[in-house]
Residue frames as qw, qx, qy, qz and C-alpha x, y, z in Angstrom:
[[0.471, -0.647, -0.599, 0.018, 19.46, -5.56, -8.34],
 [0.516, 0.100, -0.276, 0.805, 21.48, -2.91, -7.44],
 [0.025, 0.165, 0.090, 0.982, 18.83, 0.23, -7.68],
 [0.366, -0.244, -0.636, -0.634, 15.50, -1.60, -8.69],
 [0.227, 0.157, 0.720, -0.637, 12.32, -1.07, -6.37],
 [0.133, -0.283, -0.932, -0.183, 9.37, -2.91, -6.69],
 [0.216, -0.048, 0.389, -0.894, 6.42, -0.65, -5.88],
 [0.215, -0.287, -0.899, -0.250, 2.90, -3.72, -6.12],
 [0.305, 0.008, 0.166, -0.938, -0.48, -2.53, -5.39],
 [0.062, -0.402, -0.887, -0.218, -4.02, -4.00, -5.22],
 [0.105, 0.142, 0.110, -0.978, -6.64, -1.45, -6.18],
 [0.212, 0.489, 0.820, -0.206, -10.28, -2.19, -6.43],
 [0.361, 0.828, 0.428, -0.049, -11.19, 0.90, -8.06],
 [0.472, 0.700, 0.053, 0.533, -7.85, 2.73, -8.87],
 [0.300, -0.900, 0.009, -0.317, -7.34, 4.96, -6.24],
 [0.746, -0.550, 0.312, 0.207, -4.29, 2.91, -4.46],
 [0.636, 0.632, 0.354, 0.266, -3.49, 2.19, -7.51],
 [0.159, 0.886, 0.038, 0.434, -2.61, 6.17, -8.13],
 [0.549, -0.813, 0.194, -0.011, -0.83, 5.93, -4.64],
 [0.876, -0.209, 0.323, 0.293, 1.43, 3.52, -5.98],
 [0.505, 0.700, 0.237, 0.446, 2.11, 5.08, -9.12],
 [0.178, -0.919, 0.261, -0.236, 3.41, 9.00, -6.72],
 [0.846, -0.454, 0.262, 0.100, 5.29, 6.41, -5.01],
 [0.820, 0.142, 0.267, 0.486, 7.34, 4.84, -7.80],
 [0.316, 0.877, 0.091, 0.349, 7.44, 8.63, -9.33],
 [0.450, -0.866, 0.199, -0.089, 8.65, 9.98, -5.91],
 [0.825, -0.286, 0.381, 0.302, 11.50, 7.01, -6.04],
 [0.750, 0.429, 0.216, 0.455, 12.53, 7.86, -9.41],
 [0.107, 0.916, 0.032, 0.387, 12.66, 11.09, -8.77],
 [0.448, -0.821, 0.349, 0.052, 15.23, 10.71, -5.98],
 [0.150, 0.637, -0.735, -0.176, 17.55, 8.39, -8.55],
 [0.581, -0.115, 0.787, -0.175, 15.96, 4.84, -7.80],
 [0.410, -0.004, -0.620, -0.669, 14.81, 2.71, -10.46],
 [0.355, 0.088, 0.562, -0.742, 11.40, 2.09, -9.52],
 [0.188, -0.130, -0.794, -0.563, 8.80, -0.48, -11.44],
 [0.426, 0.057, 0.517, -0.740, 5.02, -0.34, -10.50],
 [0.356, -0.020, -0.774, -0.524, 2.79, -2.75, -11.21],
 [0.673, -0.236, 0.005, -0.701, -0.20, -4.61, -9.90],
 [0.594, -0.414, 0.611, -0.321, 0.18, -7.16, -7.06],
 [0.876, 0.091, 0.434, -0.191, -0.94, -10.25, -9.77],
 [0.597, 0.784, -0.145, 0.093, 1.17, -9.18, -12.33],
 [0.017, -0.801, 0.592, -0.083, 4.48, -9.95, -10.31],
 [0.960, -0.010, -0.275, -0.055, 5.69, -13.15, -10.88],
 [0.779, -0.050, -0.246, 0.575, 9.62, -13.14, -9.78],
 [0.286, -0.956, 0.053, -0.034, 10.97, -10.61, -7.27],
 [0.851, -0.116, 0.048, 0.510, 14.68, -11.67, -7.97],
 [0.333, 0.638, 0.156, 0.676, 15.21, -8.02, -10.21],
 [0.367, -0.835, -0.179, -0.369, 14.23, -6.17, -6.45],
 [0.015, 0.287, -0.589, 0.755, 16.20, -4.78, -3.21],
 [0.297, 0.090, 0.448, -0.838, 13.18, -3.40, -2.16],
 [0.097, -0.368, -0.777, -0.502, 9.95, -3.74, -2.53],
 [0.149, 0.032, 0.535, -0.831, 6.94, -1.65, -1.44],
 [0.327, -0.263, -0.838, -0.350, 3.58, -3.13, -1.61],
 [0.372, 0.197, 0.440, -0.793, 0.16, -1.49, -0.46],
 [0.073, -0.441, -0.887, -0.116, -3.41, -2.66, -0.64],
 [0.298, -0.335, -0.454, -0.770, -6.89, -1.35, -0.51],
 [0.276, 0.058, -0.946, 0.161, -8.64, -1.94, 2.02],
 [0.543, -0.175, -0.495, -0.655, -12.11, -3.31, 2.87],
 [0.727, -0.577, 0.014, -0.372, -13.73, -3.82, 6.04],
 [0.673, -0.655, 0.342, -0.008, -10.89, -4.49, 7.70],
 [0.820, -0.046, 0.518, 0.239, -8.65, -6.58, 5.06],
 [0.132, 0.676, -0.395, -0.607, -6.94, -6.07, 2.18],
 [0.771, 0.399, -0.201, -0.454, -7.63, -7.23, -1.19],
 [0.967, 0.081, 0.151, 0.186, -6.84, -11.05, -2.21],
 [0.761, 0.502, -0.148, 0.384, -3.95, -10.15, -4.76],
 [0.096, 0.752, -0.437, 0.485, -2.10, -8.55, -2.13],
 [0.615, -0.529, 0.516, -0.275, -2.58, -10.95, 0.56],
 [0.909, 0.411, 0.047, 0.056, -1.79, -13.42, -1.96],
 [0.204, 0.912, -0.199, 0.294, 0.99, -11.70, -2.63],
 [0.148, -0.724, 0.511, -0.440, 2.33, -11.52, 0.24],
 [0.860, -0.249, 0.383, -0.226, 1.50, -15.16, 1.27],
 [0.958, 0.235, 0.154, 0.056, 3.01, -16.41, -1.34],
 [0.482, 0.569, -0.228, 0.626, 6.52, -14.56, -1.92],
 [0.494, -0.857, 0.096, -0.109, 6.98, -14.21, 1.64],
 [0.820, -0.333, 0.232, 0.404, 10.58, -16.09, 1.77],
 [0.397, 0.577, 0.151, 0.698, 11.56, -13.69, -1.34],
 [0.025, -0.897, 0.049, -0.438, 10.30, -10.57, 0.51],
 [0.797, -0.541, 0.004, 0.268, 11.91, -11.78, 3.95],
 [0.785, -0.037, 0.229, 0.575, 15.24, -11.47, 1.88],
 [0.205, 0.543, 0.188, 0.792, 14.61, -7.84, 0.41],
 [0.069, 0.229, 0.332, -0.913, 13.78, -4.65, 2.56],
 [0.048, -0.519, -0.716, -0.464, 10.11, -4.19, 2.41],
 [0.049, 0.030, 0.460, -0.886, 7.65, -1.54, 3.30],
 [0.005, -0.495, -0.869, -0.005, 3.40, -2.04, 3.51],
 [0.253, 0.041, 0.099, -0.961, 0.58, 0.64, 3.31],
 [0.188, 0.495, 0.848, -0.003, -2.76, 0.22, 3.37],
 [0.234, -0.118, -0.187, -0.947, -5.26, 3.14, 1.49],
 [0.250, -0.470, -0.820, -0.209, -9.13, 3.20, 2.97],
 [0.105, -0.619, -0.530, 0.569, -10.02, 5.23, 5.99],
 [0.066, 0.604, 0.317, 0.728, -12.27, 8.56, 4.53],
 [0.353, -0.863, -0.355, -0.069, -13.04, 11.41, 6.31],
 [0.053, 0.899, -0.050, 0.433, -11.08, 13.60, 8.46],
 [0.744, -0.563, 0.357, -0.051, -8.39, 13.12, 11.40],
 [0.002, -0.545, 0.805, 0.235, -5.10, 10.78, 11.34],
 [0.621, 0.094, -0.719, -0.297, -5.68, 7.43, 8.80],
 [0.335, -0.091, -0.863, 0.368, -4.85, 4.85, 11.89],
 [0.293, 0.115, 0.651, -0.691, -7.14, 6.90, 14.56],
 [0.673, 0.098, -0.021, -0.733, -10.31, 6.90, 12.18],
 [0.714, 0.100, -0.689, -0.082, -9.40, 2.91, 11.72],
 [0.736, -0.653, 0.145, -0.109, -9.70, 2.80, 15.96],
 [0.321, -0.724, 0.609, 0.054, -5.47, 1.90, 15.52],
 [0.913, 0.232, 0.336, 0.015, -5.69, -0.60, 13.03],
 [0.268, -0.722, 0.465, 0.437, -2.62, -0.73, 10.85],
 [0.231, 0.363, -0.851, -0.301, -2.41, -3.58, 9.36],
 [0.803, -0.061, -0.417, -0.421, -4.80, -6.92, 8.29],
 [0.661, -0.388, 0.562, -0.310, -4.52, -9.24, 11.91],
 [0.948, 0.160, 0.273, -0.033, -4.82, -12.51, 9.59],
 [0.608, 0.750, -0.091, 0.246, -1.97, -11.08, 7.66],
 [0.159, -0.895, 0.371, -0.190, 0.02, -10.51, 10.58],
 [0.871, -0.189, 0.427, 0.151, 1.94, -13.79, 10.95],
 [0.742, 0.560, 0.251, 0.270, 3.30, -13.33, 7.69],
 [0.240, 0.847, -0.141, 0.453, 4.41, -9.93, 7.86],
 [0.581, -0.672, 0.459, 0.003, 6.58, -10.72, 11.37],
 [0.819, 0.192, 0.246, 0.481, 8.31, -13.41, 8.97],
 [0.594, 0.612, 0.182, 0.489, 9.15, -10.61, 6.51],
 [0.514, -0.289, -0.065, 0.805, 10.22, -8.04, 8.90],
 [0.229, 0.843, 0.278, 0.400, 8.55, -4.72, 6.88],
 [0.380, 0.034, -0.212, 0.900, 10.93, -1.39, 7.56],
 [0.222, 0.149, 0.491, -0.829, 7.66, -0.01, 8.34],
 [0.097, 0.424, 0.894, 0.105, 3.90, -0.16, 7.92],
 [0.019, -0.043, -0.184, 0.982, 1.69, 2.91, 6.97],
 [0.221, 0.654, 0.718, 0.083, -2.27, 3.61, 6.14],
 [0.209, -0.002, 0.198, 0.958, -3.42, 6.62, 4.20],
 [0.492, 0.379, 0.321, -0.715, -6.77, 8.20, 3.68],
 [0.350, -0.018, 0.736, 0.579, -8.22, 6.77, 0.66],
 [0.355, 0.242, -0.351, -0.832, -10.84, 8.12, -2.08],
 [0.380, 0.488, 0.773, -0.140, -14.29, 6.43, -2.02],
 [0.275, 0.140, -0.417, -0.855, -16.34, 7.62, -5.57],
 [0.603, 0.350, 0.486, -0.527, -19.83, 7.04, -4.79],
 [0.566, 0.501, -0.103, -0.647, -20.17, 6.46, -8.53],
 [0.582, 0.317, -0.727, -0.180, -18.22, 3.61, -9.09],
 [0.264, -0.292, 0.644, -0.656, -19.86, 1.88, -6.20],
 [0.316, -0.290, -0.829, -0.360, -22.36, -0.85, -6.29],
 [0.401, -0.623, -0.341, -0.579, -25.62, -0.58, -4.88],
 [0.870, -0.330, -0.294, 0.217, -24.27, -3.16, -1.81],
 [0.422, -0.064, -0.237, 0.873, -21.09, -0.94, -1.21],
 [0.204, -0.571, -0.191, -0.772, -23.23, 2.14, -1.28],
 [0.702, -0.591, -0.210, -0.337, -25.74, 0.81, 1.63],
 [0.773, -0.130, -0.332, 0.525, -22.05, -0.21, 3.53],
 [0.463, 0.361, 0.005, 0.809, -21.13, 3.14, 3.26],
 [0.442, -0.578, -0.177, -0.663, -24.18, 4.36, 4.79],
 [0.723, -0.522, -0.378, -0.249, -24.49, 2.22, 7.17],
 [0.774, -0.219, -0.366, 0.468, -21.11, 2.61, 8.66],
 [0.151, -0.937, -0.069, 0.309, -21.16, 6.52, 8.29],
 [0.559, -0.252, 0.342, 0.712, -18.02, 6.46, 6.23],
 [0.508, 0.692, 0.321, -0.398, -18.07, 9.34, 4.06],
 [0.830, 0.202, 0.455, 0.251, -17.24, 9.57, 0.73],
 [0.292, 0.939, -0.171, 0.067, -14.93, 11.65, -1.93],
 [0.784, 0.295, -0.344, 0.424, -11.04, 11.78, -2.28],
 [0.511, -0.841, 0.160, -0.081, -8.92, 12.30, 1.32],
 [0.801, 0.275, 0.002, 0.531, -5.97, 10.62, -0.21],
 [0.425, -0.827, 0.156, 0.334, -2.96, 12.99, 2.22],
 [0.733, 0.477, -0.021, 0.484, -0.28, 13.24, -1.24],
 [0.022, -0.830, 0.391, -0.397, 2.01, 15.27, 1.22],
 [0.766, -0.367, 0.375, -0.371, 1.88, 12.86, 3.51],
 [0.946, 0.222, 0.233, 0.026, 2.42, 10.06, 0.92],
 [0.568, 0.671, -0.323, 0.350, 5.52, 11.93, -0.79],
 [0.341, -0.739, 0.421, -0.401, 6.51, 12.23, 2.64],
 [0.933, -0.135, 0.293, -0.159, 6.52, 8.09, 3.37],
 [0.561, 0.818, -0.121, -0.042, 8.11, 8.49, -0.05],
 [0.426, 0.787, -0.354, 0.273, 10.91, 9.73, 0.47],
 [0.407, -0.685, 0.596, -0.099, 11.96, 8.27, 3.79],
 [0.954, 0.142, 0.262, -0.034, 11.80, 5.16, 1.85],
 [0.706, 0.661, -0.179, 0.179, 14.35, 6.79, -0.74],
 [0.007, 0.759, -0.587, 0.281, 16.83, 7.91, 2.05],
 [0.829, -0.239, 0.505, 0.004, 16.80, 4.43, 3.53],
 [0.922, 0.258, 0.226, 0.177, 17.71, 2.72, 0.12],
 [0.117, 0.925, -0.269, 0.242, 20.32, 5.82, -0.69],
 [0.530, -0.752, 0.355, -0.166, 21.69, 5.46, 2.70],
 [0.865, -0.058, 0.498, 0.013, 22.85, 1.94, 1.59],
 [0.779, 0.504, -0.129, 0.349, 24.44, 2.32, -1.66]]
């Protein structure tokens, strides 16, 4: 357990997904061993230090398998350093302001005060009109959100790495 970071994702269309993936890269690339996988796919979290675990997120919430996730393996993560992201806000400006200062799912927050998270970020994420249903489309309109990839990968290598110098810092 010495190295190994856990990097768990729920991605509705891929795009967080791809965040998680720079992530684990970014970790390896500073000497961690780093395993990415997809939020339902983790069964035991005994192999982890760390773990960093981001979500998607939809009107206001993040996908099941991550709040799952996290509801259920909360007394594991408690016991490991952890860190949270959310991917969703499009458009221009900082992630949190275009979410009016949202951070983090409100129904989810009880949980995450158990676990303590060494921090909590949100990125821009990457809307693709094409892989949209008709119903998410007419959301999209109607809330004005527009639509294409704002996904901040400076930003993200940047989360990255303070993540590696924490776990560094510690061997």
């Amino acid at each position: 357990m010495d190295r190994q970071v856990l990097v768990a994702h729920a991605s509705k269309y891929g795009a967080t997904a791809e965040i998680a993936e720079r992530i684990g890269e970014l970790l390896r690339g500073e000497g961690l061993e780093a395993r990415v996988l997809s939020a339902e796919r983790v069964r035991d979290l005994t192999p982890y230090r760390a773990v960093v675990l981001g979500s998607a997120v939809y009107m206001g919430g993040w996908q099941k398998k991550a709040a799952r996730f996290l509801k259920s393996k909360w007394k594991a993560l408690a016991e490991r350093q952890v860190w949270l992201f959310s991917s969703g806000p499009t458009g221009q400006g900082d992630a949190a302001g275009l979410l009016h200062g949202w951070r983090f799912p409100k129904a989810l927050q009880p949980v995450a005060d158990r676990i303590r998270p060494r921090d909590v970020a949100v990125f821009h994420g990457f809307v693709n009109p094409e892989k949209l249903s008709p119903i998410e489309k007419g959301i999209l309109e109607r809330v004005g959100a527009p639509s294409g990839d704002f996904r901040d990968w400076q930003a993200i290598a940047a989360w990255a790495a303070t993540i590696a110098e924490a776990l560094k810092a510690q061997n």
